[in-house]
Structure formats: structure tokens, C-alpha cells
C-alpha positions as CSV (number, residue, x, y, z in Angstrom):
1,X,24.7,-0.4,-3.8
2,X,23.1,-3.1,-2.1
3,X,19.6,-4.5,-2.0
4,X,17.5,-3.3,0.1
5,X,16.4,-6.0,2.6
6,X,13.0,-7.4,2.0
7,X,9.5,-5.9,4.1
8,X,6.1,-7.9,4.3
9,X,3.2,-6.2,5.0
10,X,-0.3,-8.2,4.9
11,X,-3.3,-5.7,3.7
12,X,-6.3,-6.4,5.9
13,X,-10.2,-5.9,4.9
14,X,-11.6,-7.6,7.8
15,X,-10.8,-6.6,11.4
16,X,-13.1,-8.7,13.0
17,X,-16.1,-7.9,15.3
18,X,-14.7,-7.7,18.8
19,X,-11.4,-6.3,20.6
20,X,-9.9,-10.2,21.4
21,X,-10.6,-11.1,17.6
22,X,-9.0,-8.3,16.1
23,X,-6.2,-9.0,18.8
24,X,-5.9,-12.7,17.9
25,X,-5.5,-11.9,14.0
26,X,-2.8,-9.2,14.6
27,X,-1.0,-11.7,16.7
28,X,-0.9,-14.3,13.9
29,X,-0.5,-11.9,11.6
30,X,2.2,-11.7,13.2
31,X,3.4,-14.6,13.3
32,X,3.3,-15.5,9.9
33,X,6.0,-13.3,9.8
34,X,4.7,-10.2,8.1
35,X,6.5,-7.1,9.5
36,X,3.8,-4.5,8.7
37,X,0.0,-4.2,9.5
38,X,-1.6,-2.4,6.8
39,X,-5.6,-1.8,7.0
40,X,-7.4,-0.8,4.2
41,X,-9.5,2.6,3.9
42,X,-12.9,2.0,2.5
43,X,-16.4,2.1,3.6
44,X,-17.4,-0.9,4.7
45,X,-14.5,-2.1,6.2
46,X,-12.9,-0.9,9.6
47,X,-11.9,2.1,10.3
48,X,-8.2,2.2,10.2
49,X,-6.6,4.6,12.9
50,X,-8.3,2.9,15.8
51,X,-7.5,-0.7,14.1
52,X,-4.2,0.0,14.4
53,X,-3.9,1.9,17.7
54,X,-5.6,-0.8,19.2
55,X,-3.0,-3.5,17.3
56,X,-0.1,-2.0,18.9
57,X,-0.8,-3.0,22.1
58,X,-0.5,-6.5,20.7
59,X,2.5,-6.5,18.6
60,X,5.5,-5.3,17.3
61,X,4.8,-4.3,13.8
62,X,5.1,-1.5,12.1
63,X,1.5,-0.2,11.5
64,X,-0.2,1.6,8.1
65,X,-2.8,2.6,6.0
66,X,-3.2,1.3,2.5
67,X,-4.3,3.6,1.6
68,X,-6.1,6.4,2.8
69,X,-8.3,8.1,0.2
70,X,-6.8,12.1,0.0
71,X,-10.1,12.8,-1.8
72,X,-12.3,12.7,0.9
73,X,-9.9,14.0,4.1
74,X,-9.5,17.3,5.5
75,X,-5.9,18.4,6.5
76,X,-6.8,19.2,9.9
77,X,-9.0,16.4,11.1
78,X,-6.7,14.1,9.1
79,X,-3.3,15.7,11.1
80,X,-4.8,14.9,13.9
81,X,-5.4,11.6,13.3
82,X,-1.7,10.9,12.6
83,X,-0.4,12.3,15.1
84,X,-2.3,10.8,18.0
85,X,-1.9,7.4,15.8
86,X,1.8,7.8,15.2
87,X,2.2,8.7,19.0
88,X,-0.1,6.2,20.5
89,X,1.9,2.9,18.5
90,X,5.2,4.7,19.4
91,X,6.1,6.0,16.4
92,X,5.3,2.9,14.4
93,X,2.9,4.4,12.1
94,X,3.2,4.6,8.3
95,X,0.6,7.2,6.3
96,X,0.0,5.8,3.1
97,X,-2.3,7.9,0.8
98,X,-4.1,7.4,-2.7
99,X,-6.0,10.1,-4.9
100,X,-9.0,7.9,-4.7
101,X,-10.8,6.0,-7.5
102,X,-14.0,4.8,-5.8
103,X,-16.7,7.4,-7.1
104,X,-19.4,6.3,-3.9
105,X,-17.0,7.1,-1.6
106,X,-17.3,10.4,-2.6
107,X,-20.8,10.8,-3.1
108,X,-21.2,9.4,0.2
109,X,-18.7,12.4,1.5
110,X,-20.6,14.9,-0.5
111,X,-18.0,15.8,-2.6
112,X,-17.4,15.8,-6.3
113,X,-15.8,12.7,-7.9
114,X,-14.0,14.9,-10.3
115,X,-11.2,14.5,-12.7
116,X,-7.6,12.2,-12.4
117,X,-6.2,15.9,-12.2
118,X,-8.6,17.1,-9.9
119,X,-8.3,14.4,-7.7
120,X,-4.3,14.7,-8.1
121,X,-4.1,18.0,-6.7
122,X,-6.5,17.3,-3.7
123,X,-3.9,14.9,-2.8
124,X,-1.3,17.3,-2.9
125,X,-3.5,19.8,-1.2
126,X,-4.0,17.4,1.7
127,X,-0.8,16.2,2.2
128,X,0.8,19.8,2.3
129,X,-1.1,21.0,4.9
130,X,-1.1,17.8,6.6
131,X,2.3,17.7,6.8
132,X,2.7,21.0,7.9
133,X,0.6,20.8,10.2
134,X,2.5,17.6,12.1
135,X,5.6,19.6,11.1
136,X,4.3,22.4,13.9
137,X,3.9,20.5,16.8
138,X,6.4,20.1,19.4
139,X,7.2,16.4,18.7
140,X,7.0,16.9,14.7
141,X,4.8,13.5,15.0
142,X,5.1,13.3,10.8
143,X,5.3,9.3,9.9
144,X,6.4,7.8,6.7
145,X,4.4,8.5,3.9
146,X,3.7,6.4,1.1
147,X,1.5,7.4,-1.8
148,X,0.2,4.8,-4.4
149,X,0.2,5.6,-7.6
150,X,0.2,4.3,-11.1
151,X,-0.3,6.9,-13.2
152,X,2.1,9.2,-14.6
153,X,1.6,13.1,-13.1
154,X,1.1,11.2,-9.6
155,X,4.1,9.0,-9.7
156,X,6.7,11.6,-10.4
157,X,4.5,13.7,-7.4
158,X,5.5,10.9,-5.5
159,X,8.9,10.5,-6.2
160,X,9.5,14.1,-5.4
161,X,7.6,13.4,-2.8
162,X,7.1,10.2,-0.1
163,X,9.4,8.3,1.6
164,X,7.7,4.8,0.4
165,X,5.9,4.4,-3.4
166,X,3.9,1.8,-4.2
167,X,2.8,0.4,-7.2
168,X,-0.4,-1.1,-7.3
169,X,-2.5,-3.4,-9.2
170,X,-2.9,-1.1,-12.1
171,X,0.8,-0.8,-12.4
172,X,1.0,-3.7,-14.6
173,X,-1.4,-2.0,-17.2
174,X,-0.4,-0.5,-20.4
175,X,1.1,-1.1,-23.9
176,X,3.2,-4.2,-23.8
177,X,3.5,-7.3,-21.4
178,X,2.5,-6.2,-18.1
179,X,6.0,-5.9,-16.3
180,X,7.4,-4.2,-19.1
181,X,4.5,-1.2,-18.2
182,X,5.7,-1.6,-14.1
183,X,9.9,-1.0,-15.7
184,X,8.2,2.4,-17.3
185,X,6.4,4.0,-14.2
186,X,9.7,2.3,-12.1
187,X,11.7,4.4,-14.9
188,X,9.6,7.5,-14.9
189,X,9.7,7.3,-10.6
190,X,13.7,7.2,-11.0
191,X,14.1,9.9,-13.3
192,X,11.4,12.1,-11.7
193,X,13.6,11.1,-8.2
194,X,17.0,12.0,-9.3
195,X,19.4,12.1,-6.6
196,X,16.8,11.1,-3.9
197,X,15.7,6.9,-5.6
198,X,18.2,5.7,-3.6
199,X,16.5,6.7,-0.8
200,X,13.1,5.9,-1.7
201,X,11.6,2.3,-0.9
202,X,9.6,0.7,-3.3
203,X,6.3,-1.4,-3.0
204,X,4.6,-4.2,-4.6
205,X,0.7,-4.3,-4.1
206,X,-0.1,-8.2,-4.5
207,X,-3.7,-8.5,-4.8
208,X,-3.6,-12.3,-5.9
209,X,-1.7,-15.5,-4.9
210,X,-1.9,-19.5,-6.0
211,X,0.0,-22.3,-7.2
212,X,-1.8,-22.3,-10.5
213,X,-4.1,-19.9,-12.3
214,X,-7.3,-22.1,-11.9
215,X,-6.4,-21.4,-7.8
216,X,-7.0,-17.9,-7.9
217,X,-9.4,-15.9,-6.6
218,X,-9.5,-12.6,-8.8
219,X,-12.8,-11.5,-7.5
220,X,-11.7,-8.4,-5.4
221,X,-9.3,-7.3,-7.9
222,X,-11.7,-7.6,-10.7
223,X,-14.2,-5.6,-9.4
224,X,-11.4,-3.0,-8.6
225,X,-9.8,-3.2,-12.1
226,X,-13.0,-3.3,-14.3
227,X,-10.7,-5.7,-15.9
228,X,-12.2,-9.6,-16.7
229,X,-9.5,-12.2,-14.9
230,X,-8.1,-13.5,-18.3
231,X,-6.1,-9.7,-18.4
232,X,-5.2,-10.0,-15.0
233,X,-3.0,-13.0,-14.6
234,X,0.3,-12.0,-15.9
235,X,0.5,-8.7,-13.9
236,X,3.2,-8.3,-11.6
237,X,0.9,-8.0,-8.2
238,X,-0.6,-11.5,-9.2
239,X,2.0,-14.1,-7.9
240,X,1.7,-17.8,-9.5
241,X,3.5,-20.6,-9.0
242,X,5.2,-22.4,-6.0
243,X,6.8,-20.5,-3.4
244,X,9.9,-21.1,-4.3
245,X,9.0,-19.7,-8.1
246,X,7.3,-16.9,-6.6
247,X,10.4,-15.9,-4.1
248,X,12.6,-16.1,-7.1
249,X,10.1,-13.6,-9.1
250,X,10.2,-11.2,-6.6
251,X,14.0,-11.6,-6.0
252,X,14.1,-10.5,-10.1
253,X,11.9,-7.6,-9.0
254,X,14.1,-6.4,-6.3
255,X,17.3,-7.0,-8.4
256,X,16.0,-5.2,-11.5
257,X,13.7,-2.7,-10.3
258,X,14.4,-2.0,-6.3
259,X,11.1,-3.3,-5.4
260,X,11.9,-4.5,-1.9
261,X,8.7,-4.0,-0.1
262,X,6.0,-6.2,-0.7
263,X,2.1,-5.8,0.4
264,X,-0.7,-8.6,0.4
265,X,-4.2,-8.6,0.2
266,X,-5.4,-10.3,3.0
267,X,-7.4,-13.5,1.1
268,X,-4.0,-14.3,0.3
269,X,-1.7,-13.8,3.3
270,X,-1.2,-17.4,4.3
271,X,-0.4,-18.7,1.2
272,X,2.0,-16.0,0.8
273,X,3.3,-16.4,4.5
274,X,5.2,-19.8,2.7
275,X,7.4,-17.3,0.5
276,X,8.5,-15.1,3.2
277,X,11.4,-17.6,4.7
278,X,12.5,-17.8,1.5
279,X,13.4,-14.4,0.9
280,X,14.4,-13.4,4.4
């Protein structure tokens, strides 16, 4: 079977404070050569339906949310959402989703924080009746979904499940060198997947980027992670080296795992924007 062509998307925490900036940085977003706009879903950073609504009108990307917390959204206000979204960038949206790991976010929803498995089945609960909620309108406005997951219950949901999985940061966690725990949960996906992997598209979250470990700025994923920066330079969404070292990385993930799809944080889009050609 062949590869699967390579997708950039950048990841972006910072829309900007007016209409013509936001505009400016989706242009050059743009043109970097990133083929997906994907705004992040936390408080204290923009709100990302109307980000990307107001995007399209600028560019020709595909457009999505990395990712939505399920925890804290209600099928019906969250169906509508997507489908005014999905119909207002003409049909360029993609809905990813996460169970949620930031416990304020909650409190600041009201809700309970909860458990890993309670948290798992609100996810499942949302998307459900979200889905058939977009499934009952005339124009079935349902977008891709991608759902990020990492551990094990939510990764074979999602390979049962979405059309797009990603793996993010805490993917390359676990016994054993870091990309030896992403070839598990890319095992455990294909197994739970069966007939329908070959359809699936699989993502790589990058949450860090430099020539040389000393370059990196681990802040953002350290203070995600709980982990200190000495544990987090080997794993597989940390890319090091030149860009022609760091094409031929993710070339080795694509050839031995399928992971063709490949997501920056935004800190580190323009550094990575010197890899894309290579792997186009």
C-alpha cells in the first residue's frame, strides 16, 4: 500500500488582538506552507470556532480544533457549533476532541474533574450525540473527527472510532525508549482498528523543535507534562537536528508506523516550516 502523502498543520495559541492581525498570521501561515489551521482549546487563549470562521475568508486551508476539551461541552451547544463552523469554511472543518487533562478548566465549568475513566466516557457521551445530532440535519454537516489520545481504553475508542488519531506529547511515555512506547499505542490503534487502519490517518503532535537540545524551548510542554526537560528530549513530538535530519525522522515515522500527519505548536512553526519542502 502506499504512503500516505504528508499534511502540515501549525497549532496556534495566539490569534492576535484584532481581525487584520489574526488575518495577516493565517495568511503566512499559510504561506509557510502548512496545509491545516489548528487553534487550540483552552482558557486563555482564543476561542476557536470564530478563529477559524473568520480564517476562512482568508485562506485555503483546511481548518481544526486541537483539541477541544469533551469534558466541558454539551452535545447540543457543541453540534451547533460544528455545523455552522463546518458550513461557514465550506466544509473545511476538522473536529478534533480530547477527554481533557486540565483540572481548572473544569472547575472553572463547574463540573467535576473526575477520573481518566470518567472523563473517557464523557467523551464518548459527547461525541455520540454530537454526531447524531449533525447526522439529522439536512446537509449531515458532520466534519472529520480526530480524537487525541495516548492512553490505552481511549486509543482503541478512537480507532473504532475517528477518522484522524493523533498522538500527542504523552505518547512517547512509558517503559522503554520513548518511540518504542509510540510503536505500542500505534500497535494497540491497529489491532483495535482491524480492517478499518488503512483508512485511518495518523498524527504527530510536535510540541518542540531546534537544531540542538540547548535550542529548545520546553517550557509549554513541561508545564503540560509535569515532566522536567531532561525526560522530554528524546520523545518522538520533540524534533532535533537539522531539517534535513528531522525530514528523514519523520519519513522513518511514516514508513514504519503510518504517521503521515504532522501538527506543530505554534513557538515552533517557522523553524519547522524549513522541513516541509523536504517532505513534500
Amino acid at each position: 500500500m502506499a504512503a500516505r502523502p504528508f499534511r502540515f498543520g501549525a497549532s496556534i495559541i495566539n490569534i492576535g488582538t484584532s481581525r487584520s492581525v489574526w488575518h495577516a498570521r493565517a495568511r503566512e501561515i499559510e504561506g509557510l506552507g502548512y496545509d491545516v489551521l489548528l487553534v487550540n482549546d483552552h482558557l486563555g487563549m482564543a476561542a476557536p470556532f470564530p478563529a477559524l470562521v473568520s480564517a476562512a475568508d482568508v485562506t485555503g486551508m483546511r481548518l481544526g480544533t486541537y483539541v477541544l476539551n469533551a469534558g466541558v461541552q454539551h452535545p447540543a451547544y457543541l453540534a451547533r457549533e460544528v455545523a455552522d463552523a463546518h458550513r461557514l469554511t465550506e466544509g473545511r472543518l476538522e473536529l478534533g476532541l480530547g477527554a481533557g487533562y486540565v483540572e481548572h478548566e473544569f472547575t472553572a465549568a463547574g463540573l467535576p474533574f473526575g477520573t481518566p475513566g470518567s472523563r473517557l466516557r464523557r467523551l464518548q457521551q459527547v461525541l455520540a450525540e454530537t454526531k447524531e445530532l449533525l447526522l439529522a440535519e439536512p446537509d449531515r454537516p458532520l466534519p472529520p473527527i480526530m480524537i487525541a489520545a495516548a492512553g490505552d481504553r481511549l486509543l482503541e475508542y478512537a480507532a473504532r472510532t475517528a477518522d484522524i488519531i493523533s498522538f500527542p506529547i504523552t505518547a512517547g511515555f512509558g517503559p522503554g525508549t520513548p518511540e518504542e512506547a509510540l510503536a505500542r499505542r500505534v500497535d494497540r490503534v491497529r489491532t483495535a482498528a482491524g480492517d478499518r487502519f488503512a483508512d485511518l490517518e495518523l498524527n504527530l503532535f510536535v510540541a518542540a523543535v531546534g537544531a540542538q537540545v540547548d535550542d529548545l524551548d520546553l517550557s509549554i510542554v513541561a508545564s503540560a507534562s509535569g515532566r522536567p526537560a531532561e525526560e522530554l528530549v528524546d520523545l518522538p513530538g520533540v524534533l532535533v537536528g537539522s531539517p534535513r535530519q528531522i525530514a528523514d525522522k519523520l519519513g522513518h515515522y511514516r514508513d514504519t508506523y503510518g504517521i503521515s500527519y504532522v501538527s506543530v505548536l505554534e513557538p515552533h512553526m517557522h523553524l519547522f516550516a524549513e522541513v516541509i519542502p523536504l517532505l513534500r
